[in-house]
Every structure is written in C-alpha cells, then in structure tokens.
FIRORO-97137 format. One record per residue (C-alpha): residue number from 0; x, y, z; residue in one letter. Coordinates in nm, 3 decimals. Layout:
! FIRORO-97137
<bamar nuvo="NUM" east="X" north="Y" up="Z" rolum="a"/>
...
***
This chain:
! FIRORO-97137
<bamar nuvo="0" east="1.342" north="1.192" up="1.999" rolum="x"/>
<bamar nuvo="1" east="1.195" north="1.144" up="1.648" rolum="x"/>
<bamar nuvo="2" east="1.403" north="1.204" up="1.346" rolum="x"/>
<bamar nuvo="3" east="1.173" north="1.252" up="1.090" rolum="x"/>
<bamar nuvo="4" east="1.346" north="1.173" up="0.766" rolum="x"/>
<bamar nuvo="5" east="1.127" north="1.317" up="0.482" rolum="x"/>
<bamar nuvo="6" east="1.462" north="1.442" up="0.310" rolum="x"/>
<bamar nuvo="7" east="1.588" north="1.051" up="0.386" rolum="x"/>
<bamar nuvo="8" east="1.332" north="0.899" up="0.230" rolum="x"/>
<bamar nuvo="9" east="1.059" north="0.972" up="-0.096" rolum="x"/>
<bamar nuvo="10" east="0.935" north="1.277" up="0.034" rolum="x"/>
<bamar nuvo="11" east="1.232" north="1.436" up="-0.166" rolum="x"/>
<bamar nuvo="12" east="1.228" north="1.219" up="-0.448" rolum="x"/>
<bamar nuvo="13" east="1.069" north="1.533" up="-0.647" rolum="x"/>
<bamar nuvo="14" east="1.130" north="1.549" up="-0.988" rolum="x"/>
<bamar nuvo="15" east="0.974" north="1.788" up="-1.247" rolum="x"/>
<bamar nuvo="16" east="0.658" north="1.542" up="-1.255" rolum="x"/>
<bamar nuvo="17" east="0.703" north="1.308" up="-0.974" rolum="x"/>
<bamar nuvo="18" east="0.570" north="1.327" up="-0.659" rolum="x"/>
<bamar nuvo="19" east="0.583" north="1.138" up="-0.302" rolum="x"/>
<bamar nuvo="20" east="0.381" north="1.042" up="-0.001" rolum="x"/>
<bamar nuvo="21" east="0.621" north="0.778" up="0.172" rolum="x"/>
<bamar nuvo="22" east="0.738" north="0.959" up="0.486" rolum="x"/>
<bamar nuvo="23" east="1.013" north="0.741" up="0.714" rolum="x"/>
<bamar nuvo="24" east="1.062" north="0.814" up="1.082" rolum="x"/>
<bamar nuvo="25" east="1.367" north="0.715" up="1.325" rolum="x"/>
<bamar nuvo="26" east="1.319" north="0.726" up="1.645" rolum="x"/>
<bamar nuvo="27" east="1.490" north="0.580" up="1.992" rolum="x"/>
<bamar nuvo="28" east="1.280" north="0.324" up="2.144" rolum="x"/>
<bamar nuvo="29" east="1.395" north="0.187" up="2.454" rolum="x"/>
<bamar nuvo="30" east="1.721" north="0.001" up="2.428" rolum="x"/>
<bamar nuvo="31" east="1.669" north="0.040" up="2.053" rolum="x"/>
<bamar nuvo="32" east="1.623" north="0.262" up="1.751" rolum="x"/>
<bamar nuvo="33" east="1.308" north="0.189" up="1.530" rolum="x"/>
<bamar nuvo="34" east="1.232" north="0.296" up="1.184" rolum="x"/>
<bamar nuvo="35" east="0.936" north="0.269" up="1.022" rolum="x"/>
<bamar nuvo="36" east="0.783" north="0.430" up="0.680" rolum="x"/>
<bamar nuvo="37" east="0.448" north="0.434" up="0.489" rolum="x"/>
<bamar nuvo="38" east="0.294" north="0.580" up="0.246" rolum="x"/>
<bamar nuvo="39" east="0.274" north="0.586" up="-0.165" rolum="x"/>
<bamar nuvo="40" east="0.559" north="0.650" up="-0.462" rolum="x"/>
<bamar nuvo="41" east="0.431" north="0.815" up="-0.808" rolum="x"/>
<bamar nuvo="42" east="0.765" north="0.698" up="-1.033" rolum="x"/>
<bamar nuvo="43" east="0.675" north="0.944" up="-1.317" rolum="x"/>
<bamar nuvo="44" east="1.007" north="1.159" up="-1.383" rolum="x"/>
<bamar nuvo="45" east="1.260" north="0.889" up="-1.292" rolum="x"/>
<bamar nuvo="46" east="1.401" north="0.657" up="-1.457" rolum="x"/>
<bamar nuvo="47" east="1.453" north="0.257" up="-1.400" rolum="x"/>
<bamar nuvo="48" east="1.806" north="0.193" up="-1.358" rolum="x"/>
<bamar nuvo="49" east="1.892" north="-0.206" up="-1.245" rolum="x"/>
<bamar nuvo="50" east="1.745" north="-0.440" up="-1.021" rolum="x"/>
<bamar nuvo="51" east="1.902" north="-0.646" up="-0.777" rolum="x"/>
<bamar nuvo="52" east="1.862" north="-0.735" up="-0.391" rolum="x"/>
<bamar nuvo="53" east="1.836" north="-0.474" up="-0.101" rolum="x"/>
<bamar nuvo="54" east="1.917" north="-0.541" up="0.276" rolum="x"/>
<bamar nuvo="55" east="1.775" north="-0.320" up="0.583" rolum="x"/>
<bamar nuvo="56" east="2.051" north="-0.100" up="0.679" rolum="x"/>
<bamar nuvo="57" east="2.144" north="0.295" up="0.776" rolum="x"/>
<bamar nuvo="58" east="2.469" north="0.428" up="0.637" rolum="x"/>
<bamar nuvo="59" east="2.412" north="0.802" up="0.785" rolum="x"/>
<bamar nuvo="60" east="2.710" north="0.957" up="0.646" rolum="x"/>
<bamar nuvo="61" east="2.630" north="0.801" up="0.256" rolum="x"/>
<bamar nuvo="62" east="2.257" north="0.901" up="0.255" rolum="x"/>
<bamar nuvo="63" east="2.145" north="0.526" up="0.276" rolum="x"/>
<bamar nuvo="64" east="1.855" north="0.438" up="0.415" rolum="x"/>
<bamar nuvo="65" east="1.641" north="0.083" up="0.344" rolum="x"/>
<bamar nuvo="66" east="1.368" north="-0.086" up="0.565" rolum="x"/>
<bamar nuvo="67" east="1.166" north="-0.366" up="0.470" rolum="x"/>
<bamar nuvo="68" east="1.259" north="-0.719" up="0.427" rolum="x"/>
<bamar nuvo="69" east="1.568" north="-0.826" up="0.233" rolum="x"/>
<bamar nuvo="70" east="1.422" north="-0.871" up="-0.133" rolum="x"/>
<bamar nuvo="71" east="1.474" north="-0.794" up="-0.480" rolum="x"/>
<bamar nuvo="72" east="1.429" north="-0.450" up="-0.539" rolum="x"/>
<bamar nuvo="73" east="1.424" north="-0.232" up="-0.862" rolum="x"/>
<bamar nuvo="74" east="1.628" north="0.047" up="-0.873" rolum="x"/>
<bamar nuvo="75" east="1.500" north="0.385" up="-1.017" rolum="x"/>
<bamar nuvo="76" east="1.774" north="0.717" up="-1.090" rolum="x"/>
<bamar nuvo="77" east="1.719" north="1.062" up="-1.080" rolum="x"/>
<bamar nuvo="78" east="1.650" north="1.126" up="-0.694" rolum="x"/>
<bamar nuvo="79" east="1.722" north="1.442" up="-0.521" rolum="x"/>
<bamar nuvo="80" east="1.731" north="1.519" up="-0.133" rolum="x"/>
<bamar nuvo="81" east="2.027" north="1.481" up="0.125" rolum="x"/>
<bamar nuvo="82" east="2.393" north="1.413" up="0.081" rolum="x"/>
<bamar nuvo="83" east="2.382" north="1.222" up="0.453" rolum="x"/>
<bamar nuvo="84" east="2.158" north="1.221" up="0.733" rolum="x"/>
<bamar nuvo="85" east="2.481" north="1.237" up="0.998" rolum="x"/>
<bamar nuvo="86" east="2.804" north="1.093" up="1.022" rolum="x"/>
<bamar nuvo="87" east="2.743" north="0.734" up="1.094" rolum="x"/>
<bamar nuvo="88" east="2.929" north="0.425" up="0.936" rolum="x"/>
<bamar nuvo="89" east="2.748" north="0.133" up="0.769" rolum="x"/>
<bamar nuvo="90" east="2.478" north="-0.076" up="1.026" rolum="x"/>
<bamar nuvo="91" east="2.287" north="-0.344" up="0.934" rolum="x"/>
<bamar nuvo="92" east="1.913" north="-0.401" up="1.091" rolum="x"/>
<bamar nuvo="93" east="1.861" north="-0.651" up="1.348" rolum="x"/>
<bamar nuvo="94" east="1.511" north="-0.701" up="1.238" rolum="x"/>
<bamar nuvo="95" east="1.267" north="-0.568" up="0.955" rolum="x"/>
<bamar nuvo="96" east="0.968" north="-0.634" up="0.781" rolum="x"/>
<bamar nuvo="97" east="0.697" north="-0.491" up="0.530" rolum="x"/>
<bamar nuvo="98" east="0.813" north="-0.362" up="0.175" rolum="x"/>
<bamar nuvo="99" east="1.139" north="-0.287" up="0.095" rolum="x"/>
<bamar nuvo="100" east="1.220" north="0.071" up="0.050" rolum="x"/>
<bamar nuvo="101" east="1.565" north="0.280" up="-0.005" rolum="x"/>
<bamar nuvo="102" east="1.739" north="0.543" up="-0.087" rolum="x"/>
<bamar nuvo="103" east="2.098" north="0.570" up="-0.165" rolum="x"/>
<bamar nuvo="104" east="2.229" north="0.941" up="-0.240" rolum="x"/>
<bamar nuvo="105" east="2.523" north="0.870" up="-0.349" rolum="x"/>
<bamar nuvo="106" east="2.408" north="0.725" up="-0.667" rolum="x"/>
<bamar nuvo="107" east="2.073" north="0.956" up="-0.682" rolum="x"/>
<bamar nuvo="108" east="1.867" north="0.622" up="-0.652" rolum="x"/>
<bamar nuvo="109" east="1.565" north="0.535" up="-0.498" rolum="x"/>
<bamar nuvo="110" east="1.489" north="0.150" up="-0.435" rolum="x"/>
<bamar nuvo="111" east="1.150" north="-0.027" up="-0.454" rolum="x"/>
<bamar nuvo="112" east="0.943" north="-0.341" up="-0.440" rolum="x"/>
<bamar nuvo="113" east="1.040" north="-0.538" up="-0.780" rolum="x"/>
<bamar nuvo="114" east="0.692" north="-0.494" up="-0.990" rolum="x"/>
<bamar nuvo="115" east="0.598" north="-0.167" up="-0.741" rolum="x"/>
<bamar nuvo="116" east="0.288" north="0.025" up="-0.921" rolum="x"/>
<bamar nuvo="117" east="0.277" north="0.401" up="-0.882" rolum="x"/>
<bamar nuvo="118" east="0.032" north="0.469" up="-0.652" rolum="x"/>
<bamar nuvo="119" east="0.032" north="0.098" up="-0.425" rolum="x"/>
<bamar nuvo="120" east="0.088" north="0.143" up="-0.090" rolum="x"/>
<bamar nuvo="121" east="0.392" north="0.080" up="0.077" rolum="x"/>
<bamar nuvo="122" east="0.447" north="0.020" up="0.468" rolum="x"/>
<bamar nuvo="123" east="0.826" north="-0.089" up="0.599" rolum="x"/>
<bamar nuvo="124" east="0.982" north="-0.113" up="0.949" rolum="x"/>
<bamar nuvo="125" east="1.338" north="-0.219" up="1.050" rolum="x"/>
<bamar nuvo="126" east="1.481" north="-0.243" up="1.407" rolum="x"/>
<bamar nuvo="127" east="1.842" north="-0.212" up="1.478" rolum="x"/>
<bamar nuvo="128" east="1.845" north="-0.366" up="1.850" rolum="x"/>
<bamar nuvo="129" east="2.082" north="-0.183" up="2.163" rolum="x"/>
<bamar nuvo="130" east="2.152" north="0.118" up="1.912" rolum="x"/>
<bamar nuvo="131" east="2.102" north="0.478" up="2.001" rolum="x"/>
<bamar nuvo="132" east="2.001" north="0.721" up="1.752" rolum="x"/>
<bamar nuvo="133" east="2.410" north="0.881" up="1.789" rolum="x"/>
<bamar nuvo="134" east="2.554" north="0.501" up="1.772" rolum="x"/>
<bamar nuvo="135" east="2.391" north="0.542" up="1.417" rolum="x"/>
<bamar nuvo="136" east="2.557" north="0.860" up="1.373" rolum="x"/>
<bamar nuvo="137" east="2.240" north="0.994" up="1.308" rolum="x"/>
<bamar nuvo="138" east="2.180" north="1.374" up="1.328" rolum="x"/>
<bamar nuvo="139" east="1.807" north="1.448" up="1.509" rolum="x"/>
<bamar nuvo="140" east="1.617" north="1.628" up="1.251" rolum="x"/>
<bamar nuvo="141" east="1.761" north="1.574" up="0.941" rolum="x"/>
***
C-alpha cells in the first residue's frame, strides 16, 4: 500500500504565489518501507529562515518528513499542509540518497538543498530497513 504524501511533502507548500511539483510517496516494500520524491520547488512566497544540516528521518506524529542524503540544508518558513501524517515516534533512515528534502510542520518549514534554484529538479529516496508502514506510525493515505 502506497501512502502518497502530497500533504507531507511540497505539494502543500502553497503560498499566495508559490507553487510545487515535488510529490513524495511511502510505500511497504518487502521487509521494508521505501520513500522516494521528485519533482521541482518554486520558493516565491516563503521566506529563508536558517540553514543548518538535515538527516533522513519520519517523525509521523510531528509532520516530519526528510529523504535525501544527510547535508546542509537551507531552511525556508511559511509552509502550510498537515499537522502529522500518523502517530509514529521519531525513526531514522537506514539508507538514503539523492537531494535532501523536508518538511517539518511544527515549525511551518520546508527544507532544501543549500544553494537550491526555483525551478531545479529535485529527486530523493530514503529506506528505513524491517519497518512496516504502522511501525512508522504512519496513517495510509495521508
């Protein structure tokens, strides 16, 4: 089963001007749970906030979400879209690679290659290894 995370990810990160095309899926594959996301950010309508350096991780019941490789990200405010995606504590990835892309509700912030250019294209994957989609605590559809 697919959870298709537009609210998780960019798809939501709609502002009066700004507009997304990165769409994230999680999904159960075999022993483990796979998430991978592509697509393209415009950043118009939000506003840079910090940098600093993001890990692949889920944290369901916060609204976190990052895949990608561990690297310096900068973080942009004014985000909207889902207070959690489920009820799941804090799990790191086992594996990841591509850009590094989050989202953290809890602060309204949306997290991004350091340097990222509206409009570049952006492809990220992170593999959490003998999970299920409910070890995550995450909630099919959301």
């Amino acid at each position: 089963m697919k959870i298709k995370l537009l609210a998780a990810m960019a798809t939501l990160v709609v502002c009066v001007h700004s507009h997304a095309a990165y769409t994230a899926y999680i999904y159960q594959n075999g022993p483990n749970v796979v998430a991978s996301g592509s697509g393209t950010l415009n950043l118009n309508g939000i506003n840079f906030a910090t940098a600093g350096l993001l890990t692949p991780l889920v944290h369901a019941d916060h609204g976190i979400l990052s895949l990608g490789a561990s690297k310096t990200v900068s973080a942009y405010e004014g985000i909207t879209g889902p207070s959690s995606f489920g009820i799941g504590f804090k799990s790191d990835a086992s594996s990841s690679s591509g850009d590094t892309v989050g989202l953290q509700k809890s602060l309204n912030r949306l997290f991004l290659p350091f340097g990222y250019v509206s409009g570049s294209h952006l492809s990220s994957t992170a593999t959490w290894n003998t999970a299920t989609l409910a070890s995550l605590g995450l909630t099919p559809g959301s």
